[in-house]
KESEMAR-566897 format. One record per atom (N, C-alpha, C): z, x, y. Coordinates in steps of 0.02 Angstrom, whole numbers, plus 50000, padded with zeros to 5 digits. Layout:
! KESEMAR-566897
ZXY...
! end
This chain:
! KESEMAR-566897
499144917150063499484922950092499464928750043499204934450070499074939850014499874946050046500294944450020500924950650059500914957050039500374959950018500084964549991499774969350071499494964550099499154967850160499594967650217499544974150232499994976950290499434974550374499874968350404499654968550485499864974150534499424975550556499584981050631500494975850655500954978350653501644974850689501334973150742500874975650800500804973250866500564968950860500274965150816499574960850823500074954050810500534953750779501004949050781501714949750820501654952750856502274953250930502944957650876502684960850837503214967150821503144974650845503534977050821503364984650878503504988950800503014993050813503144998750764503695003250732503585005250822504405010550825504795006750827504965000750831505824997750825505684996450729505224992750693505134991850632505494998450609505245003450618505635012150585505905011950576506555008250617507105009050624507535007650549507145001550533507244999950468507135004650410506605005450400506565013450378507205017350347507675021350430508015024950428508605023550394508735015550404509445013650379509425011650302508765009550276508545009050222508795016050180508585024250201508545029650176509225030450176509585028150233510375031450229510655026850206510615019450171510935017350118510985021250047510305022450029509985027549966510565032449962510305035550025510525043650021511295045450017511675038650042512515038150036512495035049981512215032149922512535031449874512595025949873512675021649936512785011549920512315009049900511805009549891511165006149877510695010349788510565009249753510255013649698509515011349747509365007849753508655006949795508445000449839508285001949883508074994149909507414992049941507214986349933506494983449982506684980250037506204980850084506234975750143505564974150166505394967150174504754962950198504964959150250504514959950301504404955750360503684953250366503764946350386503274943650382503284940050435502554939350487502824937450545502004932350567501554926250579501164921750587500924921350529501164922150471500864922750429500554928650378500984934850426500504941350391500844945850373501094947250305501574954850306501454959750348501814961550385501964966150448502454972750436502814970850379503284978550363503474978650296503164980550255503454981850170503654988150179504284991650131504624998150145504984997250083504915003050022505275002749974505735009449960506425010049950506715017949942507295017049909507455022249872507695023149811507385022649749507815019149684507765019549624508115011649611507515010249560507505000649541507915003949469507895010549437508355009749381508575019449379508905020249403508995026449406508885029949331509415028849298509185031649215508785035449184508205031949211507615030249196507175034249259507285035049297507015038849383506335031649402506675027149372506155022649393506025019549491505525022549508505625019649579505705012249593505835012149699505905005049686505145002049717504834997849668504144997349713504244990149736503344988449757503354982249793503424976649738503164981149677503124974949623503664975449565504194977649610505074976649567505224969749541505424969649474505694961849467506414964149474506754958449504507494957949508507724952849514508444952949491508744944749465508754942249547508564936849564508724934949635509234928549628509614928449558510354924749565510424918049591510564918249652510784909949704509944910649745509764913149747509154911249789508544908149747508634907749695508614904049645508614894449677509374895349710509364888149733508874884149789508764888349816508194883949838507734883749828507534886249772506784883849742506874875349713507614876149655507934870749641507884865749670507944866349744508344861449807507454856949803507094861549807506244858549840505934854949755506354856449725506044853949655506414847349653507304847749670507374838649675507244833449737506874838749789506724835049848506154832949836505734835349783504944833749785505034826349730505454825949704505694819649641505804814149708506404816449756506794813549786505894808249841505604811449848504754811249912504604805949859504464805749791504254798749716504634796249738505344795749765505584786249782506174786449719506344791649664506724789449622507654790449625507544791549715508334790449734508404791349803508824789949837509114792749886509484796449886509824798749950510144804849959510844803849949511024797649974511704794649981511894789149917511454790049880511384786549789512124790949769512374787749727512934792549668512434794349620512634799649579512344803649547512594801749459513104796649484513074792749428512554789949394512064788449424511594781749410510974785749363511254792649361510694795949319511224799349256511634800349284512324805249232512924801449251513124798649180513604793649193514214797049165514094803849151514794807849137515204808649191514904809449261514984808549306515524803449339515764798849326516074790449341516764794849333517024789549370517754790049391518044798949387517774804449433518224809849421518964807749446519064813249435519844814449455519704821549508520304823449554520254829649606520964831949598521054837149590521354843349601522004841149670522564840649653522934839049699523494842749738523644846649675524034851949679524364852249613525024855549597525294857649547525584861949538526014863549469526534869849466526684873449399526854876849368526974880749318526404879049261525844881649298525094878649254525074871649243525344866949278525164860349273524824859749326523904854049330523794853949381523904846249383523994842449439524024835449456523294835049500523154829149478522584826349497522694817249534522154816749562522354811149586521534807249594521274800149573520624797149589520274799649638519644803649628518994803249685519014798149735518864797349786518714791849830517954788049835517564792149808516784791449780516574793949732516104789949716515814796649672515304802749702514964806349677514714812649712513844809849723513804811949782513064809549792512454817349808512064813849795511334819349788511504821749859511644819449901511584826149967512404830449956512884828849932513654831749926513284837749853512784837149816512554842049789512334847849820511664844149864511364849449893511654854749945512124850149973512694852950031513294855650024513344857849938513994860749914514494855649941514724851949933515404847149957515214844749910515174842949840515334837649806515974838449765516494846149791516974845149759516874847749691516444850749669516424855349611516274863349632516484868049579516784875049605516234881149559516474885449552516394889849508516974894049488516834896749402517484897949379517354906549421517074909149444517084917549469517524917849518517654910949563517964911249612518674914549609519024912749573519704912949537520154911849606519884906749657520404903949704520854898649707520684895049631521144888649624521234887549561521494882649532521784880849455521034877749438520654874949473520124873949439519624876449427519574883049460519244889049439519484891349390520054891549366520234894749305520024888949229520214883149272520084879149196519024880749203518664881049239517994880449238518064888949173518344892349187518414900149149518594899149064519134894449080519404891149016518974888248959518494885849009518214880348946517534882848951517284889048981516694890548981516334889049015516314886449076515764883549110515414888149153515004891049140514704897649172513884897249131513394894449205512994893749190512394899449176512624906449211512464914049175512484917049107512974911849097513164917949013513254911848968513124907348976513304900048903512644902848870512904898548805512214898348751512074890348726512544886548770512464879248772511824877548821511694870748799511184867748847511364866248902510984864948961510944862049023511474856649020511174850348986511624845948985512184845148949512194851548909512924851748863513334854148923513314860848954513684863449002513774856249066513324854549095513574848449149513954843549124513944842549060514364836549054515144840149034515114846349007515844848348999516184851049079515794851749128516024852349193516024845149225515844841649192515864832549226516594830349221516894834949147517514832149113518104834549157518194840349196518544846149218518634840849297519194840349333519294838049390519084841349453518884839949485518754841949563518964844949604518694849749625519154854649704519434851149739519024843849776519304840149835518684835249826519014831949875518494825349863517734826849904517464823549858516704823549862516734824849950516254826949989515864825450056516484830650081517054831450087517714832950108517644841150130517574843250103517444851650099516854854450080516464863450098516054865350093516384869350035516194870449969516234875749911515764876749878515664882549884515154885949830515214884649764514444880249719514774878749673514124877049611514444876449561513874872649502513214869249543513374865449584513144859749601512444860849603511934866249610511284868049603511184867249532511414869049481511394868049401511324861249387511834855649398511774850749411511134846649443510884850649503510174847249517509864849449472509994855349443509424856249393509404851949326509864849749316509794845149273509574838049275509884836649336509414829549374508754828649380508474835849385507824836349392507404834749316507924835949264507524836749202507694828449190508264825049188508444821649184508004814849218507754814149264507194809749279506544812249287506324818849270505584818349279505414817249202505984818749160505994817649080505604825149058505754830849064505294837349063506184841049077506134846449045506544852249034506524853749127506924856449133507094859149227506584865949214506614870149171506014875949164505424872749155505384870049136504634868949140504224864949206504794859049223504664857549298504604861249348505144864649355505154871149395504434874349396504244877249356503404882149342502674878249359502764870949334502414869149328502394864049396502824864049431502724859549505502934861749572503094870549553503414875049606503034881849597503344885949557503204892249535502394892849531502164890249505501394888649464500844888749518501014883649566500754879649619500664887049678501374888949678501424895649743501004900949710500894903349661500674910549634501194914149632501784911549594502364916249593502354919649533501764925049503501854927349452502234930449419502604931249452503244937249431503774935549421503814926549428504424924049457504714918649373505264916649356505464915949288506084914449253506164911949212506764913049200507194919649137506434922749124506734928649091506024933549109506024940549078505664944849090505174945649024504824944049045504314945348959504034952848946504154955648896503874960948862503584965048896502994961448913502694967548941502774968149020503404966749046503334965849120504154971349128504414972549074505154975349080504984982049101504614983949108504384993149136504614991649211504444986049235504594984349315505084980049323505654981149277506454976349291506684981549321507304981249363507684982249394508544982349359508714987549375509444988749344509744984249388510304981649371510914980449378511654985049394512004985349463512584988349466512954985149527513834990149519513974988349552514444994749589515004994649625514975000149659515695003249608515255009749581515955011649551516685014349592517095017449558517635023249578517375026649622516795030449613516855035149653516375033249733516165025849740515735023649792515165023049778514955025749715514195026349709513965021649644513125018549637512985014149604513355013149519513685010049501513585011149422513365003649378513025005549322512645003649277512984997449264512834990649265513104982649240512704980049190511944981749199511434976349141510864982049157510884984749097510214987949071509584984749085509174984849130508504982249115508444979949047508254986149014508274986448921508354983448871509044978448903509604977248868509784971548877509444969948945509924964248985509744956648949510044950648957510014944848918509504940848962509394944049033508634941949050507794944949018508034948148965507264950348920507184946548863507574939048863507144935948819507314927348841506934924848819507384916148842507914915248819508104910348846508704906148833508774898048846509304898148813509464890848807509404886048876509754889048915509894886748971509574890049037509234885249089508784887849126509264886249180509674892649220510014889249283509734887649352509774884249374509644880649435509844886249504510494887949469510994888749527510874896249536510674899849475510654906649477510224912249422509784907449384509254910649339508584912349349508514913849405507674916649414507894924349407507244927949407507034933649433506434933549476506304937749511505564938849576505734945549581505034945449629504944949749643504644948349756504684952449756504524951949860504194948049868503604950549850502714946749860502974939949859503064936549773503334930449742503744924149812504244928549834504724926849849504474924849939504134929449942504054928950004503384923550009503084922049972502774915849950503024910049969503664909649929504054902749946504114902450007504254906150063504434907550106504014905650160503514906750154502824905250189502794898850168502754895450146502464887750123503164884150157503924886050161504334883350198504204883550255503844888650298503544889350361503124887850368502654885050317502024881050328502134873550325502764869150324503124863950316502794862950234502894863050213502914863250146502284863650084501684868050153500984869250106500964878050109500324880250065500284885950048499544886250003499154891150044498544890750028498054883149991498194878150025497914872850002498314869049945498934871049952499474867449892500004863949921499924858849932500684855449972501154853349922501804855749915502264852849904502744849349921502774849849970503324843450032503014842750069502904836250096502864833050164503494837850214503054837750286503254840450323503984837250366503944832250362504594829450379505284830050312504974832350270505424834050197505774838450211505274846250235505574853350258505924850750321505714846950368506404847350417507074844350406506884839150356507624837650344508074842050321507584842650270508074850350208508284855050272508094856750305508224862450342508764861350408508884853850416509264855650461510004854050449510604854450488511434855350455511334847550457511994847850379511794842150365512924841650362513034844450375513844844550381514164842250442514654842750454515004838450513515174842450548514904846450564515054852350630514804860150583514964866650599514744871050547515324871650491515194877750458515644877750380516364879850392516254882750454517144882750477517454879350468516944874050488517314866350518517524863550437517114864550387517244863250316517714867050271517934870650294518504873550267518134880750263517794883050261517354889350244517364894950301517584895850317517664903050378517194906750378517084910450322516994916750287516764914650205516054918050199515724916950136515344924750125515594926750067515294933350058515594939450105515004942650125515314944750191515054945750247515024939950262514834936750334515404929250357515704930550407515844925650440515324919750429515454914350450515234906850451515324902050504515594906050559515724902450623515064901050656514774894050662514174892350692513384894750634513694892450607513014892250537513454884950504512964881350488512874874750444512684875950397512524872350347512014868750291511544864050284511044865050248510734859450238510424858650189510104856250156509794853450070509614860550049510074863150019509824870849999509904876350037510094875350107509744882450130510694883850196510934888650205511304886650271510634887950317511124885950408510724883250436511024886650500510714891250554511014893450603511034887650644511674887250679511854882050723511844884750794512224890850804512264894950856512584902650867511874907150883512184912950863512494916350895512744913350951513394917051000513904915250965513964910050954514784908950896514684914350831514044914550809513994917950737514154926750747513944926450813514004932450830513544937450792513114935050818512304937850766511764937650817511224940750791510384939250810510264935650781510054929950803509384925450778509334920050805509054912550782508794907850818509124900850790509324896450822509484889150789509054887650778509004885250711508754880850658508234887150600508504894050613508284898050562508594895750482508424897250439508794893650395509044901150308509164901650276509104907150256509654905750164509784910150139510364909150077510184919850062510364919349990510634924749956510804925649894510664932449869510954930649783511564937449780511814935349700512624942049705512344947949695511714949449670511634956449685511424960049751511594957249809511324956949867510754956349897510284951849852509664949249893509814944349946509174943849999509354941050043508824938650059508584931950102508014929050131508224925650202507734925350254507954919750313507154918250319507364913350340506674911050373506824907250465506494909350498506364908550569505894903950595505804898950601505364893050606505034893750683505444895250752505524896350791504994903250817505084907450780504884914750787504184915850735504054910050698503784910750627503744916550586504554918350589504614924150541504914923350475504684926550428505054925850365505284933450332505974935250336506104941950274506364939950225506234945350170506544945450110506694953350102507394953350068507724961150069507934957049992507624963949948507824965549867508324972149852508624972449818509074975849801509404974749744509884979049675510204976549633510954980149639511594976149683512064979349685512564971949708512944971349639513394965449633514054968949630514534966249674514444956349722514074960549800513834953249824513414953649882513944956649940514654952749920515014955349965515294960849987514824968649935515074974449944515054979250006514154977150042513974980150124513854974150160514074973950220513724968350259512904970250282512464970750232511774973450215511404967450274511414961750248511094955850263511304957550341511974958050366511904956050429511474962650446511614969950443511444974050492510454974450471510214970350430509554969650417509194963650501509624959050478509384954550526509484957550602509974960950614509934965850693509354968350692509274972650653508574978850651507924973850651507674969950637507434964550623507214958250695507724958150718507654955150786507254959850833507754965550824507604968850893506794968850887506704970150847505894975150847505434967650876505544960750898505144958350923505014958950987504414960151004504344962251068503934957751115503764950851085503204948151129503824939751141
! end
């Protein structure tokens, strides 16, 4: 797949004049100030059909935003993760419903979060231990400290567990979050959480290879994701992307210097959950090979019955139903999960455009991806403006986005 080359929209059942449309709302994000710059790719049998880049990837600097922007893509990150322990998982060296003990025995007997009072928290025995799909499916009952919605978000703050900013290792950080008690019991609830970091360490942990280097060398490598990484090397920082978020006065301000930022050199720790950077092309790579059930220009990485599992809800009704209403800012009524990815269930409940069994995620600077199995469409929308939850960007992309199919 070359996403470089622009298809006629008609030739793949898109329409021109509705594509524009995108365009316009693209310019009047810019031009109001919510956006410092953004991309949008549609990709539709296989063929980029709409690349569109506007604004500024680092204002400062009057740097535009092009096709070949690198930007942190954060949580979308996780499903690259997800296809790196599913491709271990295809070798036979576990099941899904295995405890995750049997590889990390820091893991054994947690304790969960019960309630509590004047900074005391009470805890009470797990009922299981946490298994490889309660990872992939966020329910295993582990959190993140950003959340700051419970006492165990604060102790994750307490003791450092923040797989963005440590200067500890992989497995130093998982095992000091192994020690820390549980949101709720394993399988029990949907929370956003470590739990991608954690695969990433599983991953290093039985293929016996660092999670960066597995990652590159059995994902990244394989797709032609040149751009794609866990830091920005030298000579590639002319095409980083600022960091912001929305100041006082509504408009972008400055969080991580390209320049400056602690993604321009390695580090200790390669996160799972939220340490890549990409770029469109890159990204929209992965994207295509998920819609190709798990090949890409003569490179298979999953068996095709792999991508349908991963892809379809793997929860007990949608995330409502899991305690989750509302994630970011989008409702969650009639969207699932599944090994990595949520999972549209039904978009009259979601109260959206699109298709059951599209599947899609997101990172905090408001990147966004879906993929359409159904429609064989795939977008990716880049942008650098943290938290995601500042425009409902993602949804009014996917409207503009629908409509324009016309066949």
């Amino acid at each position: 797949m070359d996403a470089t080359r622009i298809a006629r929209p008609e030739d793949v059942g898109l329409s021109s004049r509705r594509l524009a449309l995108i365009e316009g709302w693209m310019q009047r994000l810019v031009a109001d100030g919510k956006l410092p710059g953004v991309l949008t790719m549609v990709s539709r049998r296989g063929q980029t059909a709409w690349l569109a880049c506007h604004g500024q990837a680092d204002i400062a600097r009057a740097a535009p935003m092009r096709p070949d922007t690198i930007v942190r893509i954060y949580s979308m990150t996780k499903p690259l993760a997800s296809v790196a322990i599913m491709m271990l998982y295809e070798e036979g060296h576990f099941q899904l419903d295995d405890p995750i003990t049997r590889f990390l025995p820091c893991f054994a007997d947690m304790r969960v979060c019960v309630g509590g009072a004047r900074g005391k928290i009470e805890t009470a025995p797990a009922n299981r231990d946490i298994t490889f799909r309660d990872l992939l499916t966020h329910t295993s009952g582990l959190t993140y400290g950003f959340m700051e919605a419970s006492p165990v978000d604060a102790l994750y703050r307490e003791h450092g567990v923040d797989f963005q900013t440590s200067d500890a290792t992989l497995a130093e950080l998982v095992e000091k979050a192994a020690a820390l008690p549980l949101l709720a019991q394993p399988g029990s609830a949907w929370n956003y959480s470590i739990a991608t970091d954690v695969l990433g360490h599983l991953v290093a942990t039985i293929s016996g290879q660092s999670f960066a280097s597995f990652l590159h060398e059995r994902v990244i490598g394989p797709l032609g994701m040149k751009d794609t990484g866990f830091h920005v090397p030298p000579e590639k920082l002319a095409r980083f992307a600022a960091n912001y978020t929305r100041g006082a006065d509504g408009r972008p301000m400055l969080i991580d210097d390209p320049q400056k930022s602690r993604f321009g050199a390695p580090r200790a720790i390669a996160s799972g959950g939220g340490g890549l950077v990409s770029t469109a092309g890159d990204y929209m790579r992965f994207c295509q090979m998920m819609l190709n059930k798990g090949t890409l220009s003569g490179t298979r990485l999953l068996g095709r019955k792999t991508v349908e599992l991963m892809t379809m809800n793997h929860l007990g009704g949608d995330m409502a139903d899991m305690g989750q209403a509302r994630f970011s800012e989008s409702p969650y009524t009639g969207i699932g999960f599944g090994l990595g990815f949520s999972v549209m269930l039904d978009p009259a409940k979601a109260q959206i455009l699109g298709t059951p069994g599209e599947y899609a995620w997101g990172g905090a600077a408001s990147t966004a991806f879906w993929i359409d199995p159904a429609e064989e469409l795939a977008v990716v929308m880049l942008t650098q403006l943290t938290p995601s939850s500042t425009y409902p960007i993602r949804r009014e992309l996917r409207v503009l986005t629908y409509q324009a199919i016309i066949d």
